[in-house]
N, C-alpha and C positions, 0 to 999 in steps of 0.2 A: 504493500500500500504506500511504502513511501515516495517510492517512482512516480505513483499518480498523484502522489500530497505534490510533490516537483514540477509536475507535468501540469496539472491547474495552476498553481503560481507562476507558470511561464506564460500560460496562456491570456493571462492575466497581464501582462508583461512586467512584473514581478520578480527578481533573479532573489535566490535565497540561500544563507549557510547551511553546513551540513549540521549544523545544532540547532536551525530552525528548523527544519525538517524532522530531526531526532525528537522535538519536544513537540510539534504539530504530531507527528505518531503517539506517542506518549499521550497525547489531549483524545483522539481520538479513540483509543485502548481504554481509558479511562472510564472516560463518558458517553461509549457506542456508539461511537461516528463511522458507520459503517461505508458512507459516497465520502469520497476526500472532492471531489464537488460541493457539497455543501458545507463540509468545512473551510475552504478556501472564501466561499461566498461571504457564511459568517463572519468571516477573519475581517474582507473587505468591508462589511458594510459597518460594522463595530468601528473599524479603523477613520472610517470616513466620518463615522458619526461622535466618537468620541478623540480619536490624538488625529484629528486634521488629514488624514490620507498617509500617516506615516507606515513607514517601511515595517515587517515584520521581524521582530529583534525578539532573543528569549526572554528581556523585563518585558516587553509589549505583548507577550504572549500569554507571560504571567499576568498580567494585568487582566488580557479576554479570559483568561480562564475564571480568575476571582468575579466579573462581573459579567460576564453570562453564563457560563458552565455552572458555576457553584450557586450562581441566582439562583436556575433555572433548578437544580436539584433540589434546593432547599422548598423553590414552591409545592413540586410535586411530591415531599414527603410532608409538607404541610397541608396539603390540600388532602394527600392520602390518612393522616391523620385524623383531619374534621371529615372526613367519610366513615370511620372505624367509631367516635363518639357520638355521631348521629345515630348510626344505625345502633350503638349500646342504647342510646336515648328516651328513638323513637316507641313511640305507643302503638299499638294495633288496633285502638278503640277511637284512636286520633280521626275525623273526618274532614275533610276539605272541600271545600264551596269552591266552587269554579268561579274565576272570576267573574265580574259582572262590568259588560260594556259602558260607556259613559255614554255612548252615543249611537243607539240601536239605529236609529234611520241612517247612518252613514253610511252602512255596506248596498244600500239602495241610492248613495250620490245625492241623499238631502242634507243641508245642513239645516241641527236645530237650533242654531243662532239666531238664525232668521225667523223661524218661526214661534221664536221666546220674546224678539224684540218687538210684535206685533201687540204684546199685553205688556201695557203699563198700567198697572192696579192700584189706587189708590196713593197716585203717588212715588208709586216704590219702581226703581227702574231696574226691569226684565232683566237686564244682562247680569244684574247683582245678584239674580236669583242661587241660592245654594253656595253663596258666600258667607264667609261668618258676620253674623253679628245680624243679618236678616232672618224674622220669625214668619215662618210662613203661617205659623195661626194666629197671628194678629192681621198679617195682610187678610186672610182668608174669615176670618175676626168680622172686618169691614164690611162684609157683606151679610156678617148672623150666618153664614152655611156652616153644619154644623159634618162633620167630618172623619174618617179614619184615621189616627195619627199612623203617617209614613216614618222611613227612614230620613238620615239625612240628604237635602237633594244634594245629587251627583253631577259632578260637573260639565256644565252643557258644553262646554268648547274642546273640548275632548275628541279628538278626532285624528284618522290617517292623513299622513299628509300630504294624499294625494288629494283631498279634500280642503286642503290649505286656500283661504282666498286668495294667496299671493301666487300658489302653485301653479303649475302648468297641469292640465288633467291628461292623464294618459292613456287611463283604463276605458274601457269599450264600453259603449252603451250598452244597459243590460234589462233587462225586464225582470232578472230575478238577480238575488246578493252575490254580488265578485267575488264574497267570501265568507266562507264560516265565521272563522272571529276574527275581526278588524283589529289591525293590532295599531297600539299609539307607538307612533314614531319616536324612538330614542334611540341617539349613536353607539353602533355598536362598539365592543371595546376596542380598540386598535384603529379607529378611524383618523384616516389619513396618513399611517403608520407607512414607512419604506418597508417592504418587504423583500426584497432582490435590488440588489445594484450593480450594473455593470458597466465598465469604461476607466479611461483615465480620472484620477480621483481630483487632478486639477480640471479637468473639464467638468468634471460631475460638480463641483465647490462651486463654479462659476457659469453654470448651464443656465439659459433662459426659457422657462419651460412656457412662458408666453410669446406670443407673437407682438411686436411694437405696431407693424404696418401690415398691409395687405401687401402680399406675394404674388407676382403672378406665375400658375401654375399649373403644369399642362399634364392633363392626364391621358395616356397611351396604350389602349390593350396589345396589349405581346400575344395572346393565345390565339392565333389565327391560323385557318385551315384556307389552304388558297386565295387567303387577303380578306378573308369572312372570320366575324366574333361567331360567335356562338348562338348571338341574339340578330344576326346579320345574312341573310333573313333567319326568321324565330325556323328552326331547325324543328323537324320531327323526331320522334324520340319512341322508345321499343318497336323500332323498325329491325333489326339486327335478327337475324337467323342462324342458326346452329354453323351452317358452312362458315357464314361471316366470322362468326366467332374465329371459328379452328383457323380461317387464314389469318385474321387479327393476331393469337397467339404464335403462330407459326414466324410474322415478320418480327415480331420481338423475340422469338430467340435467335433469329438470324441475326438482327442488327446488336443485339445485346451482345452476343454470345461472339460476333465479329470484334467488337471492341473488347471485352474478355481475353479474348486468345491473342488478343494484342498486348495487351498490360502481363499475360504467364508465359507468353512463349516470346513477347518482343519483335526481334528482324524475323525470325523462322516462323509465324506465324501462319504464313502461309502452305510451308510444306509441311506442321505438322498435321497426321488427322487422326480426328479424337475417335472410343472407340464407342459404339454402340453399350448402352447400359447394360444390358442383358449377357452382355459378351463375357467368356470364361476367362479369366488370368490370375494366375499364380501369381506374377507381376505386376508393382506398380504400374497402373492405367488410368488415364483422363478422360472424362466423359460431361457431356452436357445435358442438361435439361432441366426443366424445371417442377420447383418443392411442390408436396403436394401430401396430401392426406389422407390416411386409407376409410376415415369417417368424419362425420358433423363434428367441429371443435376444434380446438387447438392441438397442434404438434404436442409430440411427447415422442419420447427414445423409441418408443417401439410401433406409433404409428407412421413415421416419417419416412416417406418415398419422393423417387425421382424418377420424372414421366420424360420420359424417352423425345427424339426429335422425330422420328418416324412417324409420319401421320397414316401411310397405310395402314401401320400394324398396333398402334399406339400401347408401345411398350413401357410396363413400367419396372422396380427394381425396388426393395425397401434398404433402407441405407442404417449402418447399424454402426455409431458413433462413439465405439468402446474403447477406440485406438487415437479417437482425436485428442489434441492438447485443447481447441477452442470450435467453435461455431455457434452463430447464429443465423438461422435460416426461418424463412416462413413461407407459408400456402404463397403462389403466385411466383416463385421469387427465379431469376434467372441464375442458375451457377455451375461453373464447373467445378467436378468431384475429382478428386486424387485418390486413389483407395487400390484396394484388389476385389477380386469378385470372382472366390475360386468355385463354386456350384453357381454359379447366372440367378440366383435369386434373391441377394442379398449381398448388399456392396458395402465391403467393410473399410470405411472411409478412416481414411489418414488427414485430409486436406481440404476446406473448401475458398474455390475462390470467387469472391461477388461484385469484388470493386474495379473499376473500370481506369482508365485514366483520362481523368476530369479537368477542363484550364478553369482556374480560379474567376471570380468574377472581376468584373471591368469596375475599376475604383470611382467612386460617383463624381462629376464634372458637376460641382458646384459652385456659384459664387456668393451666395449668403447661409448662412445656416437655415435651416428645417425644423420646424418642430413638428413633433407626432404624439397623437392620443390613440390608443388601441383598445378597444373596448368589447370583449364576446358576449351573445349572450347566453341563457335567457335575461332578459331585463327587467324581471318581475320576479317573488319567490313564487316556491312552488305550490302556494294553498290561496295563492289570493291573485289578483288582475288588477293591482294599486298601481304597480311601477313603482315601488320606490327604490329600488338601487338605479333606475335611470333618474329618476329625479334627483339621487343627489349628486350622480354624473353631472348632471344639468348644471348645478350649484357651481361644481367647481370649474367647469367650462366657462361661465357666464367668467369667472375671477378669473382664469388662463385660458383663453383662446390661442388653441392651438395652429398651426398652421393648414395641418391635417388631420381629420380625425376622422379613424375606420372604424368602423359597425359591422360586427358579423354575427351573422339570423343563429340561431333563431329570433324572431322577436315575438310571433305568436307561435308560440308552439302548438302543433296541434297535437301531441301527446300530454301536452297541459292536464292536470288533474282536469278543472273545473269542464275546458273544452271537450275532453272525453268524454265528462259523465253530460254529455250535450244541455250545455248552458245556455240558455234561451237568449241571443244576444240579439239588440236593436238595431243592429248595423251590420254589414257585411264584414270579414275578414278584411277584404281592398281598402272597405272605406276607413277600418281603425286604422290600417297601415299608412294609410295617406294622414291623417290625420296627426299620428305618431310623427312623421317626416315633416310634416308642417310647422308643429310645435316644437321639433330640435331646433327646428333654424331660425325660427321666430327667438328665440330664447339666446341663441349665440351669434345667430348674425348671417352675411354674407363674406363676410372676410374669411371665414374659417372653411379651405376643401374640403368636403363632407362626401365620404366615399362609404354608401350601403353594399356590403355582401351579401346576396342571397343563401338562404339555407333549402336544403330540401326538407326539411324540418318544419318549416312555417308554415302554417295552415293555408296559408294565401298563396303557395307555390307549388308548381309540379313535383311530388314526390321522387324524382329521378336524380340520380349522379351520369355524370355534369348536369347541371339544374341551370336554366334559364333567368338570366332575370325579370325580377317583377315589376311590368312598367308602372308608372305612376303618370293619372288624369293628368297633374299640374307639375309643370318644371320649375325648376329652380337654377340658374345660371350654376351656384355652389356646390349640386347635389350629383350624385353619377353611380348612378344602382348599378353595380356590377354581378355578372353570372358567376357560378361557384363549380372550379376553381377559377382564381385570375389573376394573370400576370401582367403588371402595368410598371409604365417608366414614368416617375415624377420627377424633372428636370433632371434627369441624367439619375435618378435613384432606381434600381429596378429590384421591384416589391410582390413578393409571390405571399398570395393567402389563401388559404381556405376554410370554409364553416366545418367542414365533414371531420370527426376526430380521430383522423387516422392514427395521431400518436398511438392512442391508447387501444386502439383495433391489432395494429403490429402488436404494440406490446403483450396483448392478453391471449395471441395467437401464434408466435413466436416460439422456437428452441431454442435455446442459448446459456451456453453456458461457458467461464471466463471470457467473455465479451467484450468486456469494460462498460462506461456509462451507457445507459441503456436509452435515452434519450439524442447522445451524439449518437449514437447503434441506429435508432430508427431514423432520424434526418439522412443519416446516410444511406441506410435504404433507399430514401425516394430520389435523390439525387442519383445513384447507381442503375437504379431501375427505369429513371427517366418518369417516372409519373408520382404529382400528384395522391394517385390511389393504387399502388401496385398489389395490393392484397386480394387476392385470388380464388374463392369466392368469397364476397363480401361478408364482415364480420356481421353488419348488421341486416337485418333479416327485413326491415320496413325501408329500406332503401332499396330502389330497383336501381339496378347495374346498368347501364347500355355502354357497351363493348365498345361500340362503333363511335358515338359521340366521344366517348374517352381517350380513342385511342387517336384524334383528332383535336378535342379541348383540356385536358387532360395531361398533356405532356409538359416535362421538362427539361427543355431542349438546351438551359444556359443556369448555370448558377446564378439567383438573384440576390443583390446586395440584403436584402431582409426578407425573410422569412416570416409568413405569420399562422399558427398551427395552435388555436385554441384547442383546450385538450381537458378532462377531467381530471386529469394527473395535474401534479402540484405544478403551480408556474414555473417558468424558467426562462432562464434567456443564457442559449449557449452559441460558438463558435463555431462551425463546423466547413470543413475547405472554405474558410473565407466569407462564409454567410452568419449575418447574425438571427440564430433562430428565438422565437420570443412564442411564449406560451404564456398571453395573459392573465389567465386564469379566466372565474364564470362571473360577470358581474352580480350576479345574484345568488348566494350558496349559503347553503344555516351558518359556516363559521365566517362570515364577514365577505364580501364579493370583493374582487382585488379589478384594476385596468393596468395598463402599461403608457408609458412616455417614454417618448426621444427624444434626443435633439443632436441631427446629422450637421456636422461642421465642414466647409469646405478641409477637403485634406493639404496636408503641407507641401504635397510636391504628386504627380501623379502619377508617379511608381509606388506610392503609398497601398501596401497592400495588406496589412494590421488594423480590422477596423475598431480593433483597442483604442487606436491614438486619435479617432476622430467622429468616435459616438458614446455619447450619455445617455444610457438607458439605468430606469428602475419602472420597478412594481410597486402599485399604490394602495392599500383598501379606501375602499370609496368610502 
């Protein structure tokens, strides 16, 4: 582990002693730091946040350990402590009242503000009602009505805040309650909190994560199939038939498996030939084809096979990985094998090779800085239709206008609780979506490029990968709803994103074992494999696949200077050939919704190819 403790702190651009390594190993033997990624991280973001961005030394190490490591242990056997005295404590006979709303008409979009301020009774002014020091049986008094004594009144201004008269409303017309129980807005803990920081720690100190002016900014789709988007003209979609398919699969192992035996066999690539999977040898042999599954589910040692290039005969081989030092391979995936295969039915692999040889991206040609907000979603929790972790997006946009700021769907989800259990809504999917887009931009402006990602997720979209985007009745000069996936160029930055969470589909579907980080594992996946979605059949089961449109919108034809790969896995933002990949995290999730910012700096010379030296990124809870 100490190699990769080394190997993050270079990447980091970071050079370290061998006793800061010795005692960075020591920290994390310690305290179960089992990624030397996230110890690195922690290292930086403590460093930045408390001794100025300085260097990592054995006093400065001693110091993070005393005030995070030993924190953080001392809360969790505190906390584990009042766990062990409650439950000595608790009673069995103890009962609990569920709380009680302040403001039942709210989850119906009335305020009863307004309908308090209509009675002034004797005097006494409505809004003060259920404040101290007002008797309501003397008001009630006034009239001789003589009466039940109630509880104390409850407080009418009580309310979501998406309900806020200052707020912007987000939530969809409804004929019946957005939600069980309306919950009152209060900041959860950690708001506003850094949680990831990556870049020079002098750019990061002095980073302007607002925009002073309007920028002009030209937005470029890169995914084109004959000089055609995806949405140029709106494309048909499960047109694709079985033969399609097989020749679709058949040109990516030619052209994959051409660039392959380029990067293992070099000059002689051409006079070596590999052998057929099935083929008997006593001897080291190379062969091609691609991973695959002998059932529903994720790889394992003993389901994992390798389907042959032979389309007449379509042969396959199970591959039996008892001899490897390392691998990670998954359903879809293009590779040549090293191995022997002395009975033809089981190829006992020595080697596998996946990686291609890749030119690093083209350094961005800027002449002012960039700022960027990256935000996934859903944008709502998952019991209620409030919006409120987009609303307080909203808050902090309105205080930093970004230069750019991406949106990626879902935003109605249609696997939503509420929408499932078929919520009677007053309005169409379309029209809350336009209306949602209307109220960002109202709310932050035209200064700020506002780039929507489509989800196949969103109840307002074609359930399909590659997913079309969803036009919108009214334009907005600011606004540019992009199809999912999509690769565009902002002045010279080129930005790969997409809604679909393939991180975490590789990951959960994967074999792998000594790998290393499993995050840089999968980025590199889809740059090796050239796509977007190379997982082979799709992890998730309500997404339809179209072979055709993918292997057409779909592709990654160039390394892009950022990457953006929303994912349910913990956020991240890593390095990989030269990309910086960023995993926002969910805006909206029970432990605190997180976004991400940037800010891209003209580089210093344009052989600059360390995008360390000329981008501030962190992670924020909203």
């Amino acid at each position: 582990m100490d190699v990769e403790i080394k190997q993050q702190f270079e990447e980091m651009g970071v050079e370290v002693s061998e006793d800061v390594i010795t005692k960075s190993l020591e920290l994390c033997v310690s305290y179960r730091v089992d990624d030397a990624a996230e110890f690195v991280e922690q290292w930086l973001a403590f460093s930045i946040s408390n001794l100025h961005g300085a260097e990592p030394t054995t006093e400065n190490l001693l110091e993070f350990e005393r005030k995070v490591f030993q924190v953080k242990r001392d809360k969790e056997l505190a906390q584990s402590n009042r766990k062990r005295v409650s439950y000595a404590t608790s009673s069995a006979n103890t009962i609990y009242a569920p709380p009680v709303e302040a403001n039942p008409l709210a989850i119906y979009g009335v305020d009863d503000s307004a309908v308090i301020e209509d009675y002034d009774v004797a005097g006494v002014d409505a809004s003060s009602i259920g404040q101290e020091g007002v008797n309501e049986d003397e008001m009630l008094g006034s009239y001789n009505v003589c009466h039940t004594p109630k509880p104390k009144a409850r407080n009418a201004l009580a309310r979501t805040p998406a309900r806020h008269s200052d707020a912007l409303l987000f939530s969809p017309a409804s004929y019946s309650p957005i939600s069980g129980t309306p919950r009152s807005h209060t900041a959860l803990a950690g708001s506003g909190k850094i949680v990831y920081t990556f870049g020079n720690p002098t750019l990061i100190g002095t980073a302007k994560w607002a925009s002073a002016k309007q920028k002009k900014i030209d937005v470029k789709q890169l995914l084109r199939h004959k000089g055609a988007t995806l949405d140029e003209p709106k494309s048909n979609y499960m047109y694709d038939c079985l033969r399609e398919r097989c020749d679709i699969a058949a040109d990516r192992i030619f052209h994959i498996g051409k660039d392959l035996c380029k990067k293992v066999f070099g000059a002689n690539a051409d006079d070596y030939e590999l052998s057929q999977v099935d083929e008997h040898s006593q001897e080291l042999t190379k062969t091609i084809g691609t991973i695959c599954c002998d059932h529903e589910g994720p790889l394992d040692p003993s389901s994992t096979m390798l389907a042959g290039t032979d389309e007449a005969r379509c042969l396959t081989v199970r591959l039996n990985f008892s001899k490897a030092k390392s691998a990670a391979v998954f359903p879809g995936q293009i590779a040549i094998v090293s191995g022997k295969n002395p009975k033809g039915d089981t190829f006992i692999v020595d080697e596998v090779f996946t990686e291609r040889q890749l030119s690093p991206p083209t350094t961005p040609s800027l002449t002012d800085p960039l700022s960027f907000v990256i935000a996934a979603g859903p944008y709502t929790n998952d019991d209620d239709l409030a919006y409120e972790p987009l609303q307080d997006l909203i808050v902090y946009l309105k205080d930093h206008k970004p230069d750019v700021l991406v949106l990626t769907g879902p935003f109605l989800d249609a696997e939503h609780k509420l929408i499932s259990e078929n919520l009677t809504l007053a309005e169409s999917f379309e029209s809350f979506f336009e209306k949602m887009i209307t109220s960002i931009v109202e709310a932050i402006g035209t200064m700020t490029k506002i780039l929507i990602v489509t989800s196949h997720k969103d109840a307002n979209a074609d359930p399909v990968y590659p997913t079309m985007s969803v036009p919108l009745r009214k334009s907005y000069p600011n606004v540019h709803v992009l199809p999912d996936p999509s690769m565009i160029d902002l002045n010279g930055i080129v930005m790969g994103m997409t809604t679909t969470d393939i991180v975490q589909h590789i990951i959960s579907h994967e074999l792998a074992f000594n790998a290393g980080d499993k995050v840089k594992r999968v980025v590199n996946h889809l740059f090796h494999q050239g796509s977007f979605y190379p997982l082979q059949p799709p992890a998730c089961d309500e997404m339809s696949f179209d072979s055709f449109l993918a292997a057409r919108y779909a592709k990654i034809e160039q390394i892009p200077n950022i990457l953006i790969l929303p994912s349910d896995q913990k956020c991240f933002i890593r390095v990989v050939n030269g990309c910086l990949a960023i995993n926002p995290g969910r805006l909206a999730d029970n432990n605190g919704g997180t976004f991400a910012r940037f800010v891209i700096s003209p580089p210093a010379n344009e052989s600059e190819e360390n995008i360390h030296n000329f981008v501030a990124c962190q992670i924020r809870k909203v």
